[in-house]
C-alpha positions as CSV (number, residue, x, y, z in Angstrom):
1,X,-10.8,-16.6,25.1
2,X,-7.8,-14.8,23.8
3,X,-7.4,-11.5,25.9
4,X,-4.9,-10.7,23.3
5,X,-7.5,-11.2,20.4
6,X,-10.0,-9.4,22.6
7,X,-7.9,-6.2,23.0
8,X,-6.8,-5.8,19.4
9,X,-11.2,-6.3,18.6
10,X,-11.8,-3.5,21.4
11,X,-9.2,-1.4,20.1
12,X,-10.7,-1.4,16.3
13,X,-13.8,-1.2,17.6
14,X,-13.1,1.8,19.7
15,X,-11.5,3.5,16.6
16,X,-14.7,2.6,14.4
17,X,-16.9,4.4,17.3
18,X,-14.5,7.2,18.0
19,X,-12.5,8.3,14.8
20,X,-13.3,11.6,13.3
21,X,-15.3,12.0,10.2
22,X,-13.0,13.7,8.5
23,X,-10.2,10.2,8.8
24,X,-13.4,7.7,7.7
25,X,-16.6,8.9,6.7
26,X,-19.3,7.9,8.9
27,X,-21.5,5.0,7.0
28,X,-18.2,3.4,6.6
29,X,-17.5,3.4,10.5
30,X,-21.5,2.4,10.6
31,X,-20.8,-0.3,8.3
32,X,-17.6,-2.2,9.9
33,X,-19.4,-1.6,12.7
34,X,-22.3,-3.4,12.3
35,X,-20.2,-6.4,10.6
36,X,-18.3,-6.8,13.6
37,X,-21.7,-6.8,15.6
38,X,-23.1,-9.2,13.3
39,X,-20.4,-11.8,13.8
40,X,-19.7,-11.8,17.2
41,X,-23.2,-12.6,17.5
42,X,-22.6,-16.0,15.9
43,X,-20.8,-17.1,19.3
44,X,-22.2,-19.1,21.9
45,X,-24.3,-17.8,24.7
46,X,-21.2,-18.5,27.2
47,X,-18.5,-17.5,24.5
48,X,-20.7,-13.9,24.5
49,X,-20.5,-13.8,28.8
50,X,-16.5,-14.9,28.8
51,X,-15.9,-11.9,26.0
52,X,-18.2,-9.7,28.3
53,X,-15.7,-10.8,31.0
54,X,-13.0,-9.7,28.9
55,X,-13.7,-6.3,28.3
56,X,-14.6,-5.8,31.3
57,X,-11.0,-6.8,32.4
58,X,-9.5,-5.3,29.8
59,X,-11.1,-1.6,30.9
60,X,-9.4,-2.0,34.6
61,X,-6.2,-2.4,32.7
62,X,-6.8,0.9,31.3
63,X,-5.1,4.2,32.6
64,X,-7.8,5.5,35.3
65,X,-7.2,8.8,33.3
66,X,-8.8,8.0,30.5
67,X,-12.5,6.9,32.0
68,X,-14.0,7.7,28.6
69,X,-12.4,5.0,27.0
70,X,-12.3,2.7,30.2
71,X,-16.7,2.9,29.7
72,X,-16.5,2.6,26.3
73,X,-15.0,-1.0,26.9
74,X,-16.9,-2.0,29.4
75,X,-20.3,-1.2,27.3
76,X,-19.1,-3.2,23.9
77,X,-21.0,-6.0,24.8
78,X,-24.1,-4.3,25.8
79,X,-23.5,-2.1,22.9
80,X,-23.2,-4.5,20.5
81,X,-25.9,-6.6,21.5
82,X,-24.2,-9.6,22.7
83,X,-25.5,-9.1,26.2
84,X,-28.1,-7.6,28.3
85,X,-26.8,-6.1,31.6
């Protein structure tokens, strides 16, 4: 899997989730969100535990100052109900 593609997707993601209401309203943030959820869910059972992987590698990589963010990666999977953990 791309770790590349899988931090750019974690990164729109996080700004879905995270952004203010008053920069996108709410149902739209809903919305993209449950598109992305809904196609990620068309990959394979082992496609879904290598992306799991990633974000879990992808949160070490972040700045142990921002631990907010760091969880939030490491949940996207669970979150977006790819996986069970």
């Amino acid at each position: 899997m791309n770790s590349h593609l899988v931090e750019a997707l974690l990164e729109a993601v996080y700004f879905f989730a995270e952004c203010d209401d008053d920069v996108l309203d709410p149902d739209v943030s809903v919305q993209q969100l449950e598109l992305t959820a809904a196609v990620l869910a068309k990959m394979s059972e082992s496609e879904k535990l290598e992306f799991a992987k990633c974000c879990r590698q992808h949160s070490a990589d972040i700045d142990k100052i921002d631990a907010e963010k760091r969880q939030f990666y490491m949940e996207v999977p669970e979150n977006l109900g790819l996986v069970t953990e």
